[in-house]
C-alpha positions in Angstrom: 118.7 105.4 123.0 121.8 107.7 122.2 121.7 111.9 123.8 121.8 112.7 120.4 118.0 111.7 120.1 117.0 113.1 122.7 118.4 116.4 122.2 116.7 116.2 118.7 113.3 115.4 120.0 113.4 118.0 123.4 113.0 121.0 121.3 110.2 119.6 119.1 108.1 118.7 122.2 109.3 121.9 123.8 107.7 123.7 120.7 104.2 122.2 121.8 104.4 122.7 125.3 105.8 126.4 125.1 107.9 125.2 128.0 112.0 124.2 128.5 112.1 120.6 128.4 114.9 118.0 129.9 116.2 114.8 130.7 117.9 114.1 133.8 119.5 111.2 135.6 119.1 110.1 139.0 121.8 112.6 140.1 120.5 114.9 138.5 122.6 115.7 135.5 121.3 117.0 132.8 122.3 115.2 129.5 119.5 116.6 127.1 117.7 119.8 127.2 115.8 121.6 124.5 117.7 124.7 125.8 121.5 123.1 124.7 123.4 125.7 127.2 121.8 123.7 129.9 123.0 120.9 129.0 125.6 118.9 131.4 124.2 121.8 134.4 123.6 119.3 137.6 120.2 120.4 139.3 120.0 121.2 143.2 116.3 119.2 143.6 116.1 116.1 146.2 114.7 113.5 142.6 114.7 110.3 144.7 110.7 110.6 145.1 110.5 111.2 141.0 111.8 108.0 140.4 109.8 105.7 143.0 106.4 106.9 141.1 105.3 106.6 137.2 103.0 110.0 138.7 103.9 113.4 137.4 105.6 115.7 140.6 106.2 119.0 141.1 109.6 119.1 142.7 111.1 123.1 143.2 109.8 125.0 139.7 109.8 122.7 137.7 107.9 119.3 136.8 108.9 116.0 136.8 108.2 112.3 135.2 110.0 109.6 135.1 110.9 107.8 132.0 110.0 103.9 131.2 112.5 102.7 129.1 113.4 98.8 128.5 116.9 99.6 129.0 116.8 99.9 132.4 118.5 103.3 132.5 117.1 105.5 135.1 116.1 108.7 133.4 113.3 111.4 134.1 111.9 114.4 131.8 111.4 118.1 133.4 109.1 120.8 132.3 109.8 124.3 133.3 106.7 125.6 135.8 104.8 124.5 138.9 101.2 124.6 137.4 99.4 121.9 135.8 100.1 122.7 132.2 103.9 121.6 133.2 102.6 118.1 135.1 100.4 117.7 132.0 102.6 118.5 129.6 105.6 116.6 131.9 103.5 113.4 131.7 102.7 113.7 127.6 106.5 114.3 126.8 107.7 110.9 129.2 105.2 109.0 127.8 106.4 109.4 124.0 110.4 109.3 125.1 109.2 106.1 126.4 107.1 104.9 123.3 110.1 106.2 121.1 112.4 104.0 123.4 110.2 101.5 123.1 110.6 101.8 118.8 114.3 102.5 119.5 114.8 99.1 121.3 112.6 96.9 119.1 114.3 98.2 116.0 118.1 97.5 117.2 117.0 94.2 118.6 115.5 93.3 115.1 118.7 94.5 113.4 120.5 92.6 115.6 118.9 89.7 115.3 118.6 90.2 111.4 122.4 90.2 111.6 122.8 87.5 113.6 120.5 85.1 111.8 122.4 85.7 108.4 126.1 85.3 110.2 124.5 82.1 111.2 125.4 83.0 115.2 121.4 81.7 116.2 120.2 78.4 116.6 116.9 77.6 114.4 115.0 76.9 117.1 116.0 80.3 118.7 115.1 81.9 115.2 111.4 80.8 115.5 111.0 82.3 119.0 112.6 85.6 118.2 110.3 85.8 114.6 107.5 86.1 116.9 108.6 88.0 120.1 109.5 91.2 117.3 106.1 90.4 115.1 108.2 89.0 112.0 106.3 88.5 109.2 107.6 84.7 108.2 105.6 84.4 104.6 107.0 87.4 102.6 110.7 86.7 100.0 113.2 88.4 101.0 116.8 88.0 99.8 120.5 89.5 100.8 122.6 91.3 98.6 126.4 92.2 99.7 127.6 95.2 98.2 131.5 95.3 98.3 133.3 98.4 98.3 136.5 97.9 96.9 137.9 101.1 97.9 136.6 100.8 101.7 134.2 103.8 101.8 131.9 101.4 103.5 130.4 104.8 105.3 129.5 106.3 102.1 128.0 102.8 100.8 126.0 102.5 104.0 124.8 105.9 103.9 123.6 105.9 100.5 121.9 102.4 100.7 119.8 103.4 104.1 119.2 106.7 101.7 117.5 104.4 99.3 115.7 102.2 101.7 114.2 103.7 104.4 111.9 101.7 105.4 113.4 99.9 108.7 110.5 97.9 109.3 111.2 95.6 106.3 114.6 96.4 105.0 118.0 96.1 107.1 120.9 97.5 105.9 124.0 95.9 108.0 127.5 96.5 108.7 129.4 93.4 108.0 133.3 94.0 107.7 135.7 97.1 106.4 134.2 96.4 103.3 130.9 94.6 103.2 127.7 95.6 103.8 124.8 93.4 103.3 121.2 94.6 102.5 118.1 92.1 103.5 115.7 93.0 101.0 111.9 92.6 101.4 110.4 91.5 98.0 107.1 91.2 96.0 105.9 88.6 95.2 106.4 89.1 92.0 109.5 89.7 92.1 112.5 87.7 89.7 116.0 87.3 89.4 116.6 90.1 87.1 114.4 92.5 89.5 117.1 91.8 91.4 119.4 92.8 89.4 117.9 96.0 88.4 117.5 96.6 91.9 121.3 95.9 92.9 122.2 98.3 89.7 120.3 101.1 91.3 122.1 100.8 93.9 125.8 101.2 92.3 124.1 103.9 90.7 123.5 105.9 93.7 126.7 105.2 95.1 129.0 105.4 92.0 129.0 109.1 91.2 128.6 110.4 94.9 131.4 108.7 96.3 133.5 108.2 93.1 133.5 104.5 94.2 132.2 101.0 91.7 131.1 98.7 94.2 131.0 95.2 93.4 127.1 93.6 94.6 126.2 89.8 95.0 123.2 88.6 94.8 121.5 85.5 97.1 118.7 83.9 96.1 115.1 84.7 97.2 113.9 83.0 100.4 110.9 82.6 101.8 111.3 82.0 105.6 114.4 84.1 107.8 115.4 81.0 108.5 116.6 80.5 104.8 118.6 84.5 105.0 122.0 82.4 106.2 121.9 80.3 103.0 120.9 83.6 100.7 123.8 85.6 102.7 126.2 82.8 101.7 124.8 82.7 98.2 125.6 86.9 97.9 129.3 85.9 99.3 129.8 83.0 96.7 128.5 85.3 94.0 131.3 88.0 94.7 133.7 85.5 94.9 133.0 83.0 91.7 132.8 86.7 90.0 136.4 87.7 90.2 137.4 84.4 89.6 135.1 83.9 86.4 133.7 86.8 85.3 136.2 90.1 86.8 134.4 92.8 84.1 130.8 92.7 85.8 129.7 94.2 89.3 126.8 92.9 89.7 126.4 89.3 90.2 123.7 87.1 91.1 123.7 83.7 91.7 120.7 82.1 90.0 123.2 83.6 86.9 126.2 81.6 87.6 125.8 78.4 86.0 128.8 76.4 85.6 131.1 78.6 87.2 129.4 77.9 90.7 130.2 74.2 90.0 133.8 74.3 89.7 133.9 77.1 92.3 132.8 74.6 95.0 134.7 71.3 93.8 138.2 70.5 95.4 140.9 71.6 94.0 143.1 69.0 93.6 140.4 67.1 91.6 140.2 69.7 89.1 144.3 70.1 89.0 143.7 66.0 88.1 140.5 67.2 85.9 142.9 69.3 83.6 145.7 66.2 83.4 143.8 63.7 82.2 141.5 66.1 79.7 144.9 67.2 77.9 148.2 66.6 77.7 151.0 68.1 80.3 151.8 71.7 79.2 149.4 71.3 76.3 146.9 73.8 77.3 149.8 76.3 78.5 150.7 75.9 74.7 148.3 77.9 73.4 149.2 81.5 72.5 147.0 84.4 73.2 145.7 84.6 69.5 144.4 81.1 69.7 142.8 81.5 73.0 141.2 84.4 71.3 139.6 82.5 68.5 138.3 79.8 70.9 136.6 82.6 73.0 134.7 84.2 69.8 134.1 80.3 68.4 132.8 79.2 71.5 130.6 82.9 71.5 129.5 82.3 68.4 127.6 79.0 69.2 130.5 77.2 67.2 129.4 78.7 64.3 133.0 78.6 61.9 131.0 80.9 59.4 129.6 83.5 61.5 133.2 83.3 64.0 135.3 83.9 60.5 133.1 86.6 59.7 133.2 88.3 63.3 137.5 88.1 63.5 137.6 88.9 60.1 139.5 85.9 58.7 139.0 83.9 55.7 136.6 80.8 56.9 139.7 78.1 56.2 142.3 80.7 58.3 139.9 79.3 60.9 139.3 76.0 59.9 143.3 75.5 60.4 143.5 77.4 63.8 141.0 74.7 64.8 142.4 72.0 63.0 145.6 73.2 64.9 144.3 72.6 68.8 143.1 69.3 67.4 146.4 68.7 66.9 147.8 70.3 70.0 144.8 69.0 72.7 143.2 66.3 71.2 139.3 67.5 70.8 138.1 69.2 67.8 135.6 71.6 68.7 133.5 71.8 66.2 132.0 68.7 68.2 130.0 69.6 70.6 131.5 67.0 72.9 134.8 68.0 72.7 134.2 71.9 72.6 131.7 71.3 76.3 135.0 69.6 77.7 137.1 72.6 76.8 135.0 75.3 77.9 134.9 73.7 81.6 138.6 72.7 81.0 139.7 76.4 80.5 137.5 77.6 83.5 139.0 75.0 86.2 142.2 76.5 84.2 141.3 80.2 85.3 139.5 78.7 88.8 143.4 77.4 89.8 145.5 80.2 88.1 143.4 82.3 91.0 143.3 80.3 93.5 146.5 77.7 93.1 146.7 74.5 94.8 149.5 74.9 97.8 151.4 71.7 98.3 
């Protein structure tokens, strides 16, 4: 357990024992006191028989108790005074540092270990034993998100997602790179996709205007065992990444949402580069300018309604009947069909999928 702590707990149990309180080592240095200006003195007293016993001494003015930590530090508290107030109040104060270490520990090993079952760096067997030595609960959902600053205030992120869940017990909120942070999220039971999303959203909220930063959030899906956090942390990590491939406008994404995007996200990418040769002809698709591209986006929006996509780009309905006519012409499929229009729409997304991430030869 850090000095810093300590030196925020001394003067609180100080307050309640109306006595100076301290921690010293077995040398005697002081490295926490609820007086500060002692801190870093070095005291004269022979302490070798304060660490052999768990029993309160009186040792010069002042009493002593050593500290049980799971550290295995060597470490003793001091109350100011020879009476039994100070051996009472000298065995009270050790015995919550030593519950408090005992917290401390437990909760950095179960962070730890939260960590290292979602970097998948723990064999499932070991996960099983660990989910009971620190009294997981194994039959509540939880899922990951990974919140992506893009600007690498991670600090500010970090801060402002333990801010908005405190409770340690159930949620961990993780340090993963410069720019990732990953929160594993206990759920109800109740709990959906779109919860999820909500959830996620009031996250960017509380970060956005704080720390002037848009961070980008994937969302895993909901597990119901720790063993299944690795796949959920992968999920969040796929999300981000089919997202500025696919979809670059949105900041939240969530992969029960990603449909068809996730598909051609995890096939090979020399079978789509094939994929786009034999759906259209070399340099076809290439062909088509930015106005026609335009009109297939609204067409295919528009449930490949010709009426309702005339109406909404504000063209006479056979202006669009000869744009369409036209990438008959230029592709081959007419996408009024609904055939030919579903072979488009994935064509242009492996199209977008390679433009970002280009086949190297």
């Amino acid at each position: 357990m850090s000095n810093r702590l300590y030196q925020g707990m001394l003067p609180r149990l100080a307050e309640t024992a109306k006595r100076c309180i301290g921690t010293v080592d077995e040398e005697g240095n002081v490295f926490a006191c609820s007086d500060s200006s002692r801190v870093g003195e070095t005291r004269k007293e022979n302490l070798s028989a304060v660490f052999l016993t768990s029993e309160p001494l009186i040792v010069g003015a002042n009493a002593f108790c050593r500290v049980d930590n799971q550290s295995g530090t060597s470490m003793a508290l001091f109350v100011q005074g020879d009476d039994d107030h100070a051996l009472q109040s000298a065995a009270f104060c050790a015995a919550a540092l030593s519950c408090v270490e005992e917290f401390a520990g437990e909760r950095y090993d179960r962070l730890n270990f939260i960590k290292n079952v979602i970097l998948d760096n723990i064999l499932p067997g070991d996960i099983y034993l660990r989910t009971r030595e620190l009294h997981f609960n194994n039959e509540v959902p939880r899922a990951v998100l990974l919140i992506r600053s893009v600007d690498g205030n991670t600090e500010g992120v970090y801060s402002a997602t333990q801010t908005l869940f405190p409770d340690k017990a159930k949620d961990f909120v993780i340090n993963i790179s410069e720019t990732d942070i990953a929160l594993v999220k206990e759920l109800r039971s109740d709990m959906e996709g779109r919860d999820l999303e909500k959830l996620a959203r009031s996250i960017a909220d509380a970060v956005s205007p704080q720390y002037e930063t848009q961070p980008h959030i994937g969302i895993g899906t909901t597990v119901s065992t720790i063993q299944d956090l690795a796949a959920s942390f992968k999920e969040a990590q796929v999300s981000l990444e089919v997202g500025k491939v696919f979809d670059t406008e949105k900041k939240i994404i969530s992969y029960d949402y990603l449909g068809i995007a996730r598909l051609i996200y995890q096939l090979p990418k020399r079978l789509c580069g094939m994929f786009l040769q034999e759906v259209f002809k070399r340099g076809t698709i290439d062909s088509l300018d930015e106005e026609t591209l335009f009109t297939i986006q609204k067409f295919f929006e528009n449930n490949l309604n010709v009426s309702e996509t005339s109406r909404r780009l504000f063209v006479h309905r056979n202006t669009l009947v000869y744009r369409l006519e036209k990438i008959k012409k230029l592709t081959g499929l007419d996408l009024r069909e609904f055939d030919d229009a579903i072979v488009f729409k994935v064509a242009l997304m492996v199209k977008k999928y390679l433009d970002a991430r280009p086949i190297r030869y």
